[in-house]
ROTOR-187922 format. One record per atom (N, C-alpha, C, CB): residue in three letters; chain; x, y, z. Coordinates in steps of 0.05 Angstrom, whole numbers. Glycine has a CB too. Example, Ala and Ser with C-alpha at 12.3 -4.5 7.8 and 13.67 -1.06 7.14 Angstrom:
<atoms>
    aa   ch     east    north       up
   ALA    A      264     -114      156
   ALA    A      246      -90      156
   ALA    A      264      -66      156
   ALA    A      226      -89      181
   SER    A      257      -45      142
   SER    A      273      -21      143
   SER    A      258        1      157
   SER    A      282      -12      114
</atoms>
This chain:
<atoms>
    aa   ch     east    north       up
   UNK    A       17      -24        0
   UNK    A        0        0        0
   UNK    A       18       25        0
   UNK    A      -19        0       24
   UNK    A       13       49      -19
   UNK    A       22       73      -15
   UNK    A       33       85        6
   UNK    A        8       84      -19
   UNK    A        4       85       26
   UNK    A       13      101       47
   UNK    A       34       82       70
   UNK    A      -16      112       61
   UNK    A       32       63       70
   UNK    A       58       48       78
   UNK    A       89       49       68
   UNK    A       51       25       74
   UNK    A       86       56       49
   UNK    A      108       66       24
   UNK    A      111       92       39
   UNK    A       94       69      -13
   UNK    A       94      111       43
   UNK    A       99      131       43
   UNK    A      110      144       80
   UNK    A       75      140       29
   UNK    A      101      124       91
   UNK    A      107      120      122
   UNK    A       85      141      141
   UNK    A      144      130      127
   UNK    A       65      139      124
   UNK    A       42      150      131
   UNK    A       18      136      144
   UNK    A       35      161      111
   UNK    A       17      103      145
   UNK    A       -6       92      146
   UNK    A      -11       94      177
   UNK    A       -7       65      133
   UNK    A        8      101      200
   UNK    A        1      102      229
   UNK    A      -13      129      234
   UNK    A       29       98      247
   UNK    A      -13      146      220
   UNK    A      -22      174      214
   UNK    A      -58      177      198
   UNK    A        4      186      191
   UNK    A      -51      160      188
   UNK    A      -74      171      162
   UNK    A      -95      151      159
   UNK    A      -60      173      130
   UNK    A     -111      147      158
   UNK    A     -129      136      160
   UNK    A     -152      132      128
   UNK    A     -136      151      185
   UNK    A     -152      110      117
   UNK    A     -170      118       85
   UNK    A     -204       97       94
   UNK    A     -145       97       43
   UNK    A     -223      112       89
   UNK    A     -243       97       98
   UNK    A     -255       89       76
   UNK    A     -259      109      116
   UNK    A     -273       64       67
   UNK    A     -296       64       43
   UNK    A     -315       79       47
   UNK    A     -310       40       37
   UNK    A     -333       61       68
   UNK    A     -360       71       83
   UNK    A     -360       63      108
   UNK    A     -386       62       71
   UNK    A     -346       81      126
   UNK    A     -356       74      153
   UNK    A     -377       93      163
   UNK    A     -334       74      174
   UNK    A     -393       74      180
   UNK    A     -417       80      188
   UNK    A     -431       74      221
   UNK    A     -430       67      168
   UNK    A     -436       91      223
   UNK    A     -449       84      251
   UNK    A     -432       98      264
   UNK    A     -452       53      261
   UNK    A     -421       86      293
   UNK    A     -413       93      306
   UNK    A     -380       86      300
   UNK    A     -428       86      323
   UNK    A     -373       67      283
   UNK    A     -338       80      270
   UNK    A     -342      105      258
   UNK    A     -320       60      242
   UNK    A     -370      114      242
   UNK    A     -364      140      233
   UNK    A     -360      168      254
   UNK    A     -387      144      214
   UNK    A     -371      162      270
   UNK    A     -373      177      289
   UNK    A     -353      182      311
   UNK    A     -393      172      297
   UNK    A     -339      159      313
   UNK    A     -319      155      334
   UNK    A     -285      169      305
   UNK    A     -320      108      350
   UNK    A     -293      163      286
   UNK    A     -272      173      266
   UNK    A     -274      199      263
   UNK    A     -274      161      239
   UNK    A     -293      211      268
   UNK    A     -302      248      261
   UNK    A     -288      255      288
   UNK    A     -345      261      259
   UNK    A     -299      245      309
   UNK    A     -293      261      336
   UNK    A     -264      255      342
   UNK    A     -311      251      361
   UNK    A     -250      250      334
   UNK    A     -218      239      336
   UNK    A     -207      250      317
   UNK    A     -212      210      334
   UNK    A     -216      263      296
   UNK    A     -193      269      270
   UNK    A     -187      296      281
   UNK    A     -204      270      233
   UNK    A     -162      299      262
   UNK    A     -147      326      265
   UNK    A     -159      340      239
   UNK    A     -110      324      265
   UNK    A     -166      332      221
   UNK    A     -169      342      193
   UNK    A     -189      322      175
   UNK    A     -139      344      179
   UNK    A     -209      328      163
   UNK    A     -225      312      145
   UNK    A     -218      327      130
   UNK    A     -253      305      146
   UNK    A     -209      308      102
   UNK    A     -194      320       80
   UNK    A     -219      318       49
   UNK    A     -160      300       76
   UNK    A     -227      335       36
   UNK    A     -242      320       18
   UNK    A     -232      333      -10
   UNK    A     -275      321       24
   UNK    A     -218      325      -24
   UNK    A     -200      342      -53
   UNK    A     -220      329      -66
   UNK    A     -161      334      -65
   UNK    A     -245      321      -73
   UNK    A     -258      321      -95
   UNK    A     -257      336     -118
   UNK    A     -275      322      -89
   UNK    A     -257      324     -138
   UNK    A     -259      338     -171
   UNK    A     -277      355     -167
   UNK    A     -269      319     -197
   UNK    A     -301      339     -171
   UNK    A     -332      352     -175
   UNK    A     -348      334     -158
   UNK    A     -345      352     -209
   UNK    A     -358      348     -137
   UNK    A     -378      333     -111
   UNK    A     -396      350     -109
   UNK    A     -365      327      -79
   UNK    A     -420      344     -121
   UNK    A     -438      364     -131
   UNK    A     -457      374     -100
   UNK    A     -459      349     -159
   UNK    A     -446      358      -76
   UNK    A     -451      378      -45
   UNK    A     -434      369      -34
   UNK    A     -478      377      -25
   UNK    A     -428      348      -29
   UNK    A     -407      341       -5
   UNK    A     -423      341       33
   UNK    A     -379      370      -10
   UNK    A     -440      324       29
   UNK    A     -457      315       57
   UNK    A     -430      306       76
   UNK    A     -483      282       50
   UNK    A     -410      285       64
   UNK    A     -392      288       87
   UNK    A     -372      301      102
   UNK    A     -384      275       87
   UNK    A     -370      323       88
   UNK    A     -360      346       98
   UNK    A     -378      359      112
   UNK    A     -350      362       81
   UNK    A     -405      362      112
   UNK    A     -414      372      135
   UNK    A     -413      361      157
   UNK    A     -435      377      132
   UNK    A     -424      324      159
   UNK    A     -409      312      182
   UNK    A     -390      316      189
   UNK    A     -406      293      181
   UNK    A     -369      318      186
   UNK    A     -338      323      195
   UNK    A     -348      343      218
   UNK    A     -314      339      169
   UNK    A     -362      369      198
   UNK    A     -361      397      211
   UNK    A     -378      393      239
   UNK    A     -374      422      190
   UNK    A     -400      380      241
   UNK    A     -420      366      253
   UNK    A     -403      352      278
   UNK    A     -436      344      231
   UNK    A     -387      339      272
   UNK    A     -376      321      291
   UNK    A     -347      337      309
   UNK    A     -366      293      271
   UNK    A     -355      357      300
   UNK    A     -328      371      309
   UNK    A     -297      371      289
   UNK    A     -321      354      339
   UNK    A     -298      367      264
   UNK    A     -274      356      256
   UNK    A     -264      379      236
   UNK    A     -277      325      243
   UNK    A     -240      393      233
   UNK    A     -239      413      215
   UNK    A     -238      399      189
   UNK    A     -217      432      221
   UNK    A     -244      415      171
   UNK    A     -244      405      140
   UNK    A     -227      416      126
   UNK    A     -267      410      124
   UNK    A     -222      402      100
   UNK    A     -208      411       82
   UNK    A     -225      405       46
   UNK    A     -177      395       89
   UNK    A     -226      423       40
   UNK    A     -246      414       19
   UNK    A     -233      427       -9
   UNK    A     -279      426       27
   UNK    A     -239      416      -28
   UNK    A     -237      434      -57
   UNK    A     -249      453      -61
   UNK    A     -243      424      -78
   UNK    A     -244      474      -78
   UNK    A     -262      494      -82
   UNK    A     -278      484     -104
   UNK    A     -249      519      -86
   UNK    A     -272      464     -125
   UNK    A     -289      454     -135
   UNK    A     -318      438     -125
   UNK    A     -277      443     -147
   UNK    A     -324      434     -101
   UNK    A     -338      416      -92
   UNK    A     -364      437      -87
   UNK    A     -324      399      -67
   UNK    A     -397      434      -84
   UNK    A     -411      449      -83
   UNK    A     -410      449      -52
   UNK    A     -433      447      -98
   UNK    A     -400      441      -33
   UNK    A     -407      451       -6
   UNK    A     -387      481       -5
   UNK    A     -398      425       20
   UNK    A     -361      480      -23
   UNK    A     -345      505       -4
   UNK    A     -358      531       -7
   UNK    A     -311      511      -14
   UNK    A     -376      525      -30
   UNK    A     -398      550      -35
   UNK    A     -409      567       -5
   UNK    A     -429      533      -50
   UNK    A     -410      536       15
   UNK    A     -441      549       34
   UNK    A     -426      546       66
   UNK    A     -481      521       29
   UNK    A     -396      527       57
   UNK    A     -386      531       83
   UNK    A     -363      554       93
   UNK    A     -377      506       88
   UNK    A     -357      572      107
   UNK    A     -340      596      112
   UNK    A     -310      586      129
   UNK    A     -361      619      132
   UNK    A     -314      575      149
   UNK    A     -290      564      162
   UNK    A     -283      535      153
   UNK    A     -293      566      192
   UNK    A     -276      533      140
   UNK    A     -262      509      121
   UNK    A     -236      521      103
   UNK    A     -285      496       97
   UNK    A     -219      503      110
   UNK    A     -201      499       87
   UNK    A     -208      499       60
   UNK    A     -189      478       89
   UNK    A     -195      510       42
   UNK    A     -207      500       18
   UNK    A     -178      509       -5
   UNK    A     -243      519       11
   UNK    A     -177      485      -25
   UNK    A     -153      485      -46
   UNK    A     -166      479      -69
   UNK    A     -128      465      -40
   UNK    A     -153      483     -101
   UNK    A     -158      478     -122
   UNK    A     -152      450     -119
   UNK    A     -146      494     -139
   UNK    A     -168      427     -127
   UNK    A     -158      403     -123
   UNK    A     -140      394     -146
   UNK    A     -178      386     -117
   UNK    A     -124      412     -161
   UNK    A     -110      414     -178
   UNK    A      -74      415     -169
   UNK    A     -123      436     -190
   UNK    A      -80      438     -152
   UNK    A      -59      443     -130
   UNK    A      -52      431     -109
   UNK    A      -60      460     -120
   UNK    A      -39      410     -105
   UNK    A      -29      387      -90
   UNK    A       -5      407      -85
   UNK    A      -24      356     -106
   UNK    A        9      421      -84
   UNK    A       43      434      -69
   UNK    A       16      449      -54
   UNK    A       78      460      -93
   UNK    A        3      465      -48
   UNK    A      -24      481      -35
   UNK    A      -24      461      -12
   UNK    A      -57      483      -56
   UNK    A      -50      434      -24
   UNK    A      -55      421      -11
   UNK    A      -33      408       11
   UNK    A      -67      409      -25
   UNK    A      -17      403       -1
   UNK    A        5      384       18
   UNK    A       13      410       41
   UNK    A       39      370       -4
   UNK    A       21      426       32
   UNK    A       23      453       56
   UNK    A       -1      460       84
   UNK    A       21      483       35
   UNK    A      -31      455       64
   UNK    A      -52      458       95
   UNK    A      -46      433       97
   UNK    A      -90      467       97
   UNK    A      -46      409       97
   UNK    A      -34      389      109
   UNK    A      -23      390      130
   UNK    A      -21      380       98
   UNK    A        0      397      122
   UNK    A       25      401      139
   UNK    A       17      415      169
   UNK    A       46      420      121
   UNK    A        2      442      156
   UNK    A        2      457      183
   UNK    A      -23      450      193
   UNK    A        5      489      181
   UNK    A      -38      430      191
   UNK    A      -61      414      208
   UNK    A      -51      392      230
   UNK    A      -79      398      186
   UNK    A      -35      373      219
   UNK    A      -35      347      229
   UNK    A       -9      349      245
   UNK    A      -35      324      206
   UNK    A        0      375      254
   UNK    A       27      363      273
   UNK    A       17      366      298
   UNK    A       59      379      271
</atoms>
């Protein structure tokens, strides 16, 4: 796996669909919900995040950064951007 490669996997966490109460116990514990979507025509789990207490990081392409104000937000184009709010989130 990548993020094992990358010496990231004790850090980072990749979910499919967790639900229930892993979703919930995963929101209230993160440092950062990250969502670089292309095109996510709302982005419902970024409001959870926000919901659960969790700061976000979102694309500006996505239709939630429209309606949310305190969020992160990057061109999901711009990965040197992205990797920078990264950085100054998760230490």
């Amino acid at each position: 796996m990548l993020a094992a490669e990358l010496g990231i996997s004790q850090t980072c966490h990749f979910y499919s669909f967790p639900a229930g109460q892993k979703l919930a116990d995963s929101l209230c514990h993160a440092d950062l919900f990250v969502m670089p979507s292309i095109s996510e025509p709302f982005g419902l789990t970024a409001l959870e995040a926000i919901g659960y207490g969790a700061p976000v990081l979102v694309s500006k392409q996505s239709g939630v950064a429209e309606v949310i104000r305190n969020a992160l937000k990057v061109n999901f184009w711009d990965t040197h951007e992205l990797a920078i709010k990264l950085s100054c989130c998760t230490k």
